[in-house]
N, C-alpha and C positions, 0 to 999 in steps of 0.2 A: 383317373386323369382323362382329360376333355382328348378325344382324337384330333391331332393338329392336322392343320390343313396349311400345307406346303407350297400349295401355288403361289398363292402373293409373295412369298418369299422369297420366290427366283428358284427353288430346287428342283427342276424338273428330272434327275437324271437321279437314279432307281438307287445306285451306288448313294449317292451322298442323300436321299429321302432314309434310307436304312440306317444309315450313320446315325445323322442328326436324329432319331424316333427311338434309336441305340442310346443314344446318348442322353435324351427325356428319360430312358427308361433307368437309365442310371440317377438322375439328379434324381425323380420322381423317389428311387427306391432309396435314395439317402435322408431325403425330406422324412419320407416316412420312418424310416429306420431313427433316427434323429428326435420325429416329435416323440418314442417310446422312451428315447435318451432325454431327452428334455422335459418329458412326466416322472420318470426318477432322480432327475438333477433338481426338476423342481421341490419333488417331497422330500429329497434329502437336505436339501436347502432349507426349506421349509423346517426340517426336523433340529437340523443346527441353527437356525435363528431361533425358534421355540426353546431350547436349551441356554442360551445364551443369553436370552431376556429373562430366562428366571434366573439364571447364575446373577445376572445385574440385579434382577429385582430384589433378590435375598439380599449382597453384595450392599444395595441402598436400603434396605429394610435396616439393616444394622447401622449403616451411614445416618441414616435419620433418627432412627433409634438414640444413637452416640449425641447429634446434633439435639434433638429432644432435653436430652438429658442436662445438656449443660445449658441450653437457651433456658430451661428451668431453675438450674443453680442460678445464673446468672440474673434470671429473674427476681428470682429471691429475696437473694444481694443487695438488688436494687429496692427492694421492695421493703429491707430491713435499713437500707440506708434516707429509704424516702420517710421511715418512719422516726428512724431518731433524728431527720432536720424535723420534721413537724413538730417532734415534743420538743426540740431546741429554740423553734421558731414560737410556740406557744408560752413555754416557758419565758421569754423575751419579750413579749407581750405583754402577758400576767405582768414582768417585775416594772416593765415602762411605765411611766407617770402621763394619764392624761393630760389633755390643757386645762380643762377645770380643775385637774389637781394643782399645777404648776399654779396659776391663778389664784386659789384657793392659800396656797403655799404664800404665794408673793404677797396679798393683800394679807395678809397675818402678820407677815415679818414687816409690813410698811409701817402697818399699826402698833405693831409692838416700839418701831423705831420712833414713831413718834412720840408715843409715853417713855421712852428713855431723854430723848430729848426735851420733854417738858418736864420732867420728873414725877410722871404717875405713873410710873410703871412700879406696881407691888412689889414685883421679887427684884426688881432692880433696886429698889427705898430700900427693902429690907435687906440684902445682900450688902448696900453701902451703910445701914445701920448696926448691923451684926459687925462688918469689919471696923467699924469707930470703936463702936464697943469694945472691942478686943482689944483695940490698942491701948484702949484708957484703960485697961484692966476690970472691966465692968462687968465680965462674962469671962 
């Protein structure tokens, strides 16, 4: 420690210059004693924080482990439920009627409806022939 100089101070009297240099020599010797205290407070601190982040680490190794585990099931899950909407959705597809079908459908039955109404529609002649005949007895 720096030798104090006591003048500016005001302490000219020999008594209280000893005191006060008494008393530096005190705080000085705690400081120091203190920073040996506060290099083992530090490593031991040190030693229980190191301990304590692996006790966590492990502690979350298994946490996310467990987390892992079921964000996978859960995955899955979904993954087996996104596949049977798809073959649902596909299947739905497949059985629906296009519009050319429907169109296709409509202009057939318009056509057919028309040779029922003029009378040339074949299986409808012979459908009403077959049941005359039957009534006369003729089949």
């Amino acid at each position: 420690m720096k030798q104090l100089d006591l003048k500016p101070v005001g302490l000219t009297d020999r008594m209280e210059h000893n005191a006060t240099a008494a008393n530096f020599a005190q705080i000085e010797d705690a400081v120091n004693s203190n920073a040996i205290t506060a290099e083992g407070m530090y490593a031991e601190l040190n030693g229980k924080l190191a301990a304590e982040a692996d006790a966590r680490k492990a502690g979350d190794d298994s946490e996310a482990r467990d987390r892992r585990v079921a964000d996978e099931e859960l995955e899955q899950e979904l993954r087996s439920e996104m596949a049977a909407e798809d073959k649902n959705l596909q299947s739905q597809i497949d059985d629906k009627a296009s519009i050319e079908d429907l169109n296709d459908a409509k202009a057939e039955w318009l056509t057919r409806a028309k040779h029922i109404a003029l009378g040339t529609d074949l299986e409808t002649v012979e459908a009403a022939v077959v049941m005359v005949l039957h009534k006369r007895g003729m089949i």
